[in-house]
One Martini backbone bead per residue (centre of mass of N, CA, C, O) as a GRO file, in nm:
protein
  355
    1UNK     BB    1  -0.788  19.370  11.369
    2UNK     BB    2  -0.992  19.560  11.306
    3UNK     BB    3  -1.131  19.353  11.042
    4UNK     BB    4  -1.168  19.130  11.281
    5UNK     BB    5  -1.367  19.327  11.434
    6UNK     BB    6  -1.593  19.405  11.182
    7UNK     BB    7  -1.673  19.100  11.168
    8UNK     BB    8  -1.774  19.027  11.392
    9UNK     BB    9  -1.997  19.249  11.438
   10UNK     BB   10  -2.164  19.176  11.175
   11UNK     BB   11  -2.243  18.893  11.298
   12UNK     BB   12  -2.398  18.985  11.573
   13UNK     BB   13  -2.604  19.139  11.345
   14UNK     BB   14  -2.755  18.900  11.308
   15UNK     BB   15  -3.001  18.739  11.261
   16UNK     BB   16  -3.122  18.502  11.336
   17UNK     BB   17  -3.258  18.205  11.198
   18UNK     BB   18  -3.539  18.090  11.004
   19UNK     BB   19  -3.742  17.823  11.147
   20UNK     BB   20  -3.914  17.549  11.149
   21UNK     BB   21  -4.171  17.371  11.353
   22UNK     BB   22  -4.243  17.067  11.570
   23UNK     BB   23  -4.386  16.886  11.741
   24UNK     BB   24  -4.425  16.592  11.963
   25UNK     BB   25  -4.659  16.358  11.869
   26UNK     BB   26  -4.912  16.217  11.932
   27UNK     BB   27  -5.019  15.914  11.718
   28UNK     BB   28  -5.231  15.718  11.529
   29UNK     BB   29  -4.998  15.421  11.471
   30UNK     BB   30  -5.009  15.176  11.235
   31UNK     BB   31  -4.890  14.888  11.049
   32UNK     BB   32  -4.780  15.023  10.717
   33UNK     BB   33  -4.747  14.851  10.413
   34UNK     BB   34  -4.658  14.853   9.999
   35UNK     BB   35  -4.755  14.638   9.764
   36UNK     BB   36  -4.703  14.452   9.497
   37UNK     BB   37  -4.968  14.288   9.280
   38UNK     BB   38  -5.178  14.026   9.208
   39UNK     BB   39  -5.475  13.908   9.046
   40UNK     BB   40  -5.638  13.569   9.151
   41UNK     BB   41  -5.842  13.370   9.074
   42UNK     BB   42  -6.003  13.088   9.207
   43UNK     BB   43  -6.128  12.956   8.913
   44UNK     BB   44  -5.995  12.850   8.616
   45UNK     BB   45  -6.111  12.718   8.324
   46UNK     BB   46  -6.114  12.510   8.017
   47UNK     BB   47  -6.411  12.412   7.810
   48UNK     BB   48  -6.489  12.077   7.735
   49UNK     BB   49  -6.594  11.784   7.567
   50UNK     BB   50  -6.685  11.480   7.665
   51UNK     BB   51  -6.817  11.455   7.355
   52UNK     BB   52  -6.897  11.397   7.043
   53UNK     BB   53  -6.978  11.672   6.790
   54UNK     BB   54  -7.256  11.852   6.696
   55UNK     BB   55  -7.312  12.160   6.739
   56UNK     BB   56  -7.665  12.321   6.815
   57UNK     BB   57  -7.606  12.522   7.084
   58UNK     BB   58  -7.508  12.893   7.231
   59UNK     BB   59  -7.592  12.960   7.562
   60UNK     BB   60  -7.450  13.236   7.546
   61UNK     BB   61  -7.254  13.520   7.607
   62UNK     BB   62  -7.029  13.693   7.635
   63UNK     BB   63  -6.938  13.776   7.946
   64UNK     BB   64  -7.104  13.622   8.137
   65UNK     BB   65  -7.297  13.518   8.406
   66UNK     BB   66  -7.324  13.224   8.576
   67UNK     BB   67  -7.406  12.904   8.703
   68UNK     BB   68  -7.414  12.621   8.866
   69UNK     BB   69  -7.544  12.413   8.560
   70UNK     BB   70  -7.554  12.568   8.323
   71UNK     BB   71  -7.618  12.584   7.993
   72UNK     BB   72  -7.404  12.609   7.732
   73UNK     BB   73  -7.366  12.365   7.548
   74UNK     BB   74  -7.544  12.171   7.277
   75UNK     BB   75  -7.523  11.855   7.154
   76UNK     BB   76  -7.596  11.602   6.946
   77UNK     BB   77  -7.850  11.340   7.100
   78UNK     BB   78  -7.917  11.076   6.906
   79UNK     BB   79  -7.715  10.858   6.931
   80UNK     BB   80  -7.724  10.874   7.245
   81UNK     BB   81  -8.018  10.780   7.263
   82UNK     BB   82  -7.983  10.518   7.104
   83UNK     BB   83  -7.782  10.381   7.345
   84UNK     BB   84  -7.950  10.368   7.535
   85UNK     BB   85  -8.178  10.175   7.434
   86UNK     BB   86  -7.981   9.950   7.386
   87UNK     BB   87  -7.926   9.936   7.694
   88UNK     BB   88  -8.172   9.860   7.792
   89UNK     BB   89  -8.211   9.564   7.628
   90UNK     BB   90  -7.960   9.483   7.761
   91UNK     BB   91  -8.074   9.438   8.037
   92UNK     BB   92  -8.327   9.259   8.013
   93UNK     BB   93  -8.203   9.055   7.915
   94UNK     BB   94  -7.997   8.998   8.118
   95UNK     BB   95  -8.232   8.945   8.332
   96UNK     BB   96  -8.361   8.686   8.201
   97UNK     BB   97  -8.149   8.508   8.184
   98UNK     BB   98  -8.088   8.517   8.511
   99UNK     BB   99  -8.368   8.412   8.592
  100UNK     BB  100  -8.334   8.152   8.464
  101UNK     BB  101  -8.054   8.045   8.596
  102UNK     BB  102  -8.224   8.031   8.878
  103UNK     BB  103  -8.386   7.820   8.834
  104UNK     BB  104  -8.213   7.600   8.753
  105UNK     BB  105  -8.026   7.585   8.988
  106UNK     BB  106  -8.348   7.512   9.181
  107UNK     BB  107  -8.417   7.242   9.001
  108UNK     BB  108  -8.129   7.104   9.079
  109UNK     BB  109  -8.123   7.122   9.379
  110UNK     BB  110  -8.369   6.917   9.385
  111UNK     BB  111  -8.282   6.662   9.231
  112UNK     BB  112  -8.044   6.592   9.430
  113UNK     BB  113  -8.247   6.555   9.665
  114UNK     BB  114  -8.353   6.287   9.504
  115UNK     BB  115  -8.177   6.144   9.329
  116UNK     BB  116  -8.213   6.221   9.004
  117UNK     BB  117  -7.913   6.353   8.975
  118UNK     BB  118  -7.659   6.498   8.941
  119UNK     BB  119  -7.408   6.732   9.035
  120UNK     BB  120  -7.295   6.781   8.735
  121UNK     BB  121  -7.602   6.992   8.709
  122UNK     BB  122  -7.565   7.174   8.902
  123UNK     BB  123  -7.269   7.288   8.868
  124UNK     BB  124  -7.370   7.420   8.595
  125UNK     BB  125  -7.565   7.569   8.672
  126UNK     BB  126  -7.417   7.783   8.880
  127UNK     BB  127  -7.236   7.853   8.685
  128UNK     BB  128  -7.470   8.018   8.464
  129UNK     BB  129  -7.550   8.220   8.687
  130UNK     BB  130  -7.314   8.361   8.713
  131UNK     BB  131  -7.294   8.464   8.387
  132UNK     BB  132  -7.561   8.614   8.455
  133UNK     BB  133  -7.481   8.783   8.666
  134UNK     BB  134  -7.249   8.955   8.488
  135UNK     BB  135  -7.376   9.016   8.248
  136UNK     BB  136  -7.574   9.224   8.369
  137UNK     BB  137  -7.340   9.420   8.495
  138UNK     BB  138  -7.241   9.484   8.182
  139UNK     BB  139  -7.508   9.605   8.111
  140UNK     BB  140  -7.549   9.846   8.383
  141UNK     BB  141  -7.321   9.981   8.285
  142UNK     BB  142  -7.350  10.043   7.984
  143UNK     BB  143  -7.618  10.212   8.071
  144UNK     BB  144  -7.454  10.448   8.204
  145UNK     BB  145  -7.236  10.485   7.982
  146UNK     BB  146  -7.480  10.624   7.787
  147UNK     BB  147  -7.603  10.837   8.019
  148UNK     BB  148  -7.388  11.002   8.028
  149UNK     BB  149  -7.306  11.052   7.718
  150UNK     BB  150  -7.578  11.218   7.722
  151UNK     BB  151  -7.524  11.384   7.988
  152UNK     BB  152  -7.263  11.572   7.774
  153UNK     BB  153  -7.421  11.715   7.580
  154UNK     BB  154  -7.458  11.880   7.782
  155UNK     BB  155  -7.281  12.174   7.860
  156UNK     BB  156  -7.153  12.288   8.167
  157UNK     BB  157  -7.109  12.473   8.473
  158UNK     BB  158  -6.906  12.393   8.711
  159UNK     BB  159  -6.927  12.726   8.795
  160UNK     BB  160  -6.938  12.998   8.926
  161UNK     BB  161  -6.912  13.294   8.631
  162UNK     BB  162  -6.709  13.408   8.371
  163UNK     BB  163  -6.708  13.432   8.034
  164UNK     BB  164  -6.601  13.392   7.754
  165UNK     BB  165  -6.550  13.362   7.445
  166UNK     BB  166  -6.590  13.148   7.193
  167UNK     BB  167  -6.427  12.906   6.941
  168UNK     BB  168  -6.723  12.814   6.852
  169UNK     BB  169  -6.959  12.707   6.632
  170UNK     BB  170  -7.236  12.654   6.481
  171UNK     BB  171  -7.193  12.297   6.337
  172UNK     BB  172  -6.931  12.240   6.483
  173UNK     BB  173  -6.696  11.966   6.494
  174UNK     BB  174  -6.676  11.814   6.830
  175UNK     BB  175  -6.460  11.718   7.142
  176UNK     BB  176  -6.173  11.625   7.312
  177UNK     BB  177  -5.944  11.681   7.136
  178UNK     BB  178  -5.986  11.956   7.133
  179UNK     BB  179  -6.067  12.231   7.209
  180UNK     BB  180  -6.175  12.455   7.356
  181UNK     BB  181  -6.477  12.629   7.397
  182UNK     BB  182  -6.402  12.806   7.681
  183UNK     BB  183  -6.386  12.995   7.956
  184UNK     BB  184  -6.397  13.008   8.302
  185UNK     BB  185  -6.423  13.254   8.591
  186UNK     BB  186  -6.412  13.309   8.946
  187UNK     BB  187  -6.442  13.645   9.057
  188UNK     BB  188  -6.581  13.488   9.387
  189UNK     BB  189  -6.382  13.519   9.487
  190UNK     BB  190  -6.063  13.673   9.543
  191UNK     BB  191  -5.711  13.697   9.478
  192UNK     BB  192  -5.394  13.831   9.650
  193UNK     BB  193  -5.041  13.857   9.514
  194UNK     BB  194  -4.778  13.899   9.700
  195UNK     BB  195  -4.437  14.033   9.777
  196UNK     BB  196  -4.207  14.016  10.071
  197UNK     BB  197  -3.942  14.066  10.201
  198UNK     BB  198  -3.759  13.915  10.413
  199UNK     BB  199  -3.681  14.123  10.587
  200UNK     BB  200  -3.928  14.238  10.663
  201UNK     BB  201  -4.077  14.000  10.783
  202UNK     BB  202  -3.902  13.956  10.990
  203UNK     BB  203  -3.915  14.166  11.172
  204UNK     BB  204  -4.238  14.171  11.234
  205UNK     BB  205  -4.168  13.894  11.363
  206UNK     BB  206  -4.027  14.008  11.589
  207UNK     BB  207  -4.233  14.233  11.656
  208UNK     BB  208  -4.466  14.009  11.760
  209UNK     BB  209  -4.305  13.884  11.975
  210UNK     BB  210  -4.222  14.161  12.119
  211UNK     BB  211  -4.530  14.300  12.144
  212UNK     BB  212  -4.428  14.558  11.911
  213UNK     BB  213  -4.687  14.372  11.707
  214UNK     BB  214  -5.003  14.311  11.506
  215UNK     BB  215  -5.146  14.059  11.386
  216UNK     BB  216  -5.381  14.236  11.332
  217UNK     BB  217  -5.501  14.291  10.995
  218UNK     BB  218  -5.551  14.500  10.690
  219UNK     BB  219  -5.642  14.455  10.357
  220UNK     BB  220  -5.590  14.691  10.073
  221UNK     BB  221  -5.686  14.845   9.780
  222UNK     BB  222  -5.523  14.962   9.455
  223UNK     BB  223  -5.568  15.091   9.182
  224UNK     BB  224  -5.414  15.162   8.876
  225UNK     BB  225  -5.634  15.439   8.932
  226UNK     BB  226  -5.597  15.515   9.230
  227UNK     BB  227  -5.835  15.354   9.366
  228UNK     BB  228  -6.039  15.220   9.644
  229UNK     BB  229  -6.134  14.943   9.748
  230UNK     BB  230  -6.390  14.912   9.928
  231UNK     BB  231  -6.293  14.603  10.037
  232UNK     BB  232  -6.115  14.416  10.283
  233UNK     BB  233  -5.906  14.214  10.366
  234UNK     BB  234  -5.794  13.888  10.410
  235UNK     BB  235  -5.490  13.723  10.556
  236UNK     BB  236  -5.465  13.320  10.414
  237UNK     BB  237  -5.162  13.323  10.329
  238UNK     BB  238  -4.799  13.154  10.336
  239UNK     BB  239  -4.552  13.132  10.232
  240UNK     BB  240  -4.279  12.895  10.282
  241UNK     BB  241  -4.100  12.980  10.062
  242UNK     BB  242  -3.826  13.126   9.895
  243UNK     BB  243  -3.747  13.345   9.651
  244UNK     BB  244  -3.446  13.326   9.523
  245UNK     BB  245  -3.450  13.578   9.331
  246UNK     BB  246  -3.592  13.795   9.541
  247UNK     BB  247  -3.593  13.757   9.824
  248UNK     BB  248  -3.899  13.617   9.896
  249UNK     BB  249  -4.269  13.616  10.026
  250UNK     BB  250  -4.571  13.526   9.988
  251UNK     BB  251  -4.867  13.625   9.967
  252UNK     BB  252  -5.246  13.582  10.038
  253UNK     BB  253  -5.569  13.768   9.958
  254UNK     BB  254  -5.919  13.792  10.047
  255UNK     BB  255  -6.188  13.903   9.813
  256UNK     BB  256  -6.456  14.023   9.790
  257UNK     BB  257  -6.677  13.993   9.406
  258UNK     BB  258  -6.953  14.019   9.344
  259UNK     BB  259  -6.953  14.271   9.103
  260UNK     BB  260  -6.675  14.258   8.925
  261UNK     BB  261  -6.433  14.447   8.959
  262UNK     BB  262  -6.232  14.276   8.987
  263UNK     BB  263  -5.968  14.123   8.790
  264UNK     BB  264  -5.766  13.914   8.639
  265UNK     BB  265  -5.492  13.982   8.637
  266UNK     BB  266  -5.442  14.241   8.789
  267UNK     BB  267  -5.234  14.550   8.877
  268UNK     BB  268  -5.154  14.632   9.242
  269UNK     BB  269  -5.194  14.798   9.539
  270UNK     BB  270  -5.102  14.693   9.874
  271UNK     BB  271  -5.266  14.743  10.205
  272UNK     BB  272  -5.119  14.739  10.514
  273UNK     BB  273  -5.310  14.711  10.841
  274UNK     BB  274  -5.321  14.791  11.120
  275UNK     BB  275  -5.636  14.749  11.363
  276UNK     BB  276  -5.435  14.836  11.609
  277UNK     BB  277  -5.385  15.176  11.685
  278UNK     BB  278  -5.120  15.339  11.862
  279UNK     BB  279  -4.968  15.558  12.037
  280UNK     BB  280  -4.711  15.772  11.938
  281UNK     BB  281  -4.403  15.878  11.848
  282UNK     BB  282  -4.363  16.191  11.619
  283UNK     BB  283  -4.228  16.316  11.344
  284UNK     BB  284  -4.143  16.432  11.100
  285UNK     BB  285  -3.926  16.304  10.855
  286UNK     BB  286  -3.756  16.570  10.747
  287UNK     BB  287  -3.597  16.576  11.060
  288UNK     BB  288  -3.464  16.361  10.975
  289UNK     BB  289  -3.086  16.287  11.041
  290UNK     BB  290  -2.776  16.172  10.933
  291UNK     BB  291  -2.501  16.005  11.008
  292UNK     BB  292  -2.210  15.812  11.118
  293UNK     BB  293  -2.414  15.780  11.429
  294UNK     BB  294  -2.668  15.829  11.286
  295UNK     BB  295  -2.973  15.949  11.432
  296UNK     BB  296  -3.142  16.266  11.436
  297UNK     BB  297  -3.219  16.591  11.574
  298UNK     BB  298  -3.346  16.936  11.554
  299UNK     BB  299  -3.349  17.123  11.891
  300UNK     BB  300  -3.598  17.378  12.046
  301UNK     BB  301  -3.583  17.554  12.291
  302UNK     BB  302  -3.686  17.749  12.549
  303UNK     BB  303  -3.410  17.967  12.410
  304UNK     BB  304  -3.369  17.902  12.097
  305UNK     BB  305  -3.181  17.656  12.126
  306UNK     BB  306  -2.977  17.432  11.967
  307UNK     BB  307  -3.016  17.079  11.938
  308UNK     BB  308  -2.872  16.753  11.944
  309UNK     BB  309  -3.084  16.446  11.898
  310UNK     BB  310  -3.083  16.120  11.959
  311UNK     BB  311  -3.226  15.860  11.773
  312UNK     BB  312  -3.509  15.616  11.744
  313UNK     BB  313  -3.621  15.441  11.479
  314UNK     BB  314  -3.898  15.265  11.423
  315UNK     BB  315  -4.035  15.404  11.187
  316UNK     BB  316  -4.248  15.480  10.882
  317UNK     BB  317  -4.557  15.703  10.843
  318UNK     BB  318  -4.705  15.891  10.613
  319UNK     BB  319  -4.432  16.106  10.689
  320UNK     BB  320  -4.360  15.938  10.974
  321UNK     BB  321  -4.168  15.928  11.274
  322UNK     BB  322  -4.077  15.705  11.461
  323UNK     BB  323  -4.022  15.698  11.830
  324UNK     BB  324  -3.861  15.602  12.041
  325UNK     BB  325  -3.591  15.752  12.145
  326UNK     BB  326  -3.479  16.138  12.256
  327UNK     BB  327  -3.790  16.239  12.245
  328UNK     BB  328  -4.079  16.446  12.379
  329UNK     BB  329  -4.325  16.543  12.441
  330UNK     BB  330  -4.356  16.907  12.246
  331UNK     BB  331  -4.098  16.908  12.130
  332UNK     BB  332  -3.894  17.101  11.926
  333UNK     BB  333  -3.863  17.039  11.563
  334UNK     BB  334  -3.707  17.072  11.291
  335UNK     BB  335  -3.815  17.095  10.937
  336UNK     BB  336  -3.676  17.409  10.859
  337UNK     BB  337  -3.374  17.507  10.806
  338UNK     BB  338  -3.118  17.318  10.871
  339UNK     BB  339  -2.894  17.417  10.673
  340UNK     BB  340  -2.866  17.686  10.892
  341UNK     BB  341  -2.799  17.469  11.125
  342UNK     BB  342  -2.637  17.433  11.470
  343UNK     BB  343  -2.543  17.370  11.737
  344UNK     BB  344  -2.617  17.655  11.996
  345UNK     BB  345  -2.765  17.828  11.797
  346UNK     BB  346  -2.991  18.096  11.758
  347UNK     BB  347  -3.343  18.047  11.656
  348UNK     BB  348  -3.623  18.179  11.459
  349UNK     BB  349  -3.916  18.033  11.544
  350UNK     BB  350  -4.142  17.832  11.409
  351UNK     BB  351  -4.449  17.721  11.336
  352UNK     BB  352  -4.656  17.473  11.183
  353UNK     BB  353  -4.912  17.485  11.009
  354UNK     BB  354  -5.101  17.291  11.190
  355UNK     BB  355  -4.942  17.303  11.530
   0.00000   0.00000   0.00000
């Protein structure tokens, strides 16, 4: 009896234990969740040459920014503008032969007018007159792809972007059965794809249909050396279907790059945030502690006593726990310091810096 009397007397003489607090606080804080993804251009193409010949000169240094119809490479183009020429010479012949054709029968409808001629020399004019205008029309066409296949001579930049290296040099015999001869890449804007768990959509969108989460978001690029890119972007498509193999869902956003800073496949990281943050009720994130019951805190009462109170937790946000119910704003929960503390016993409660 001596020796357990003289335990509990130890123990009443120790003094309480030292921990940390911080109040429940009022914080604006808005929907924000950060995924990894990938830069993909607008548009990407790899540029060949629709008619044959020898490249006579390429107009552009690698990596150029260009224009859309600026010219890229210009192919010798004698045999094309001679073939221009003879097809100009076969259009005129066919309106001779054409205005001739219709001639004869004009000549020939007057003569059967007098009951000069036959019928059937007048249907033989009319037939002749159709072949001639035929002919006409064959000869237009092919004076048509004269002037194209000559005006691809020039092989021009389908739209506004940036050249990689030429894959040929001057001299070399291409065409289009060849390979490319440079790729041209849009990178204003780009787009970012990211997938976003299955799970975490639903939720968002469930908290969104009960109007405890803002449709309007703001999307925000990291890149690869942690730095963030300076413009926002807008989120403008959401893929259909899920993707079985991560049960995930693509999402996909718009930035502008006028000055092409972000590049194509670059590796980045997504940062969704609501445009329209609320204050809620915050702790540390520290302070949440989870047990078979669910989620708790550890609550420092105005007689510096211990209380356990039941949480729930709404989410978590730059390393605060957002509660829906449990605790008031004001009260102190233990943030350092828990694993000295049970429900009940005094504890020597210190404010946390910047508290």
């Amino acid at each position: 009896f001596l020796m357990g009397g003289s335990a509990n007397s130890v123990a009443q003489d120790m003094p309480p234990p030292a921990v940390v607090v911080e109040p429940v606080a009022l914080v604006d804080v808005g929907e924000t969740a950060v995924f990894n993804g990938r830069l993909e251009a607008e548009k990407r193409v790899a540029i060949r040459p629709r008619v044959a010949g020898t490249l006579e000169s390429i107009d552009f240094q690698p990596g150029d920014r260009v224009n859309k119809g600026d010219i890229l490479f210009q192919i010798d183009d004698d045999l094309y503008a001679a073939a221009v020429k003879e097809a100009e010479g076969a259009v005129r012949s066919a309106e001779a032969l054409q205005k001739s054709a219709e001639l004869e029968r004009e000549r020939q409808a007057e003569l059967v007018k007098r009951q000069a001629t036959s019928q059937a020399m007048l249907d033989n004019a009319i037939a002749n007159l159709g072949n001639a205008d035929g002919a006409l029309i064959r000869a237009r066409a092919a004076l048509e792809r004269a002037e194209l296949n000559l005006s691809y001579t020039s092989v021009e930049a389908p739209f506004a972007g940036r050249l990689s290296a030429a894959t040929v040099d001057e001299g070399a015999l291409i065409g289009p059965e060849g390979g490319p001869l440079v790729a041209l890449t849009q990178l204003d804007p780009i787009h970012v794809i990211f997938p976003v768990p299955t799970a975490i959509y639903r939720d968002y969108s469930e908290r969104v249909q009960a109007g405890e989460a803002s449709t309007k978001a703001s999307v925000n690029l990291v890149l690869a050396n942690g730095s963030e890119y300076s413009l926002p972007g807008d989120l403008d498509f959401i893929e259909s279907t899920v993707s079985p193999g991560t049960d995930s869902i693509n999402l996909r956003a718009r930035f502008d790059n006028a000055d092409g800073v972000l590049l194509d496949q670059e590796l980045v990281r997504v940062v969704l945030a609501s445009s329209e943050p609320e204050p809620q009720l915050t702790v540390d994130q520290r302070s949440v502690l989870h047990d078979l019951s669910g989620t708790y805190v550890m609550v420092v009462n105005g007689e510096n006593v211990v209380e356990q109170r039941r949480v729930e937790i709404d989410r978590t946000v730059g390393g605060r726990s957002v509660i829906r119910t449990g605790v008031t704003e004001g009260e102190n929960v233990i943030t350092d310091g828990l694993n000295k503390v049970r429900p009940g016993i005094v504890v020597d409660a210190a404010l946390a810096s910047g508290s």
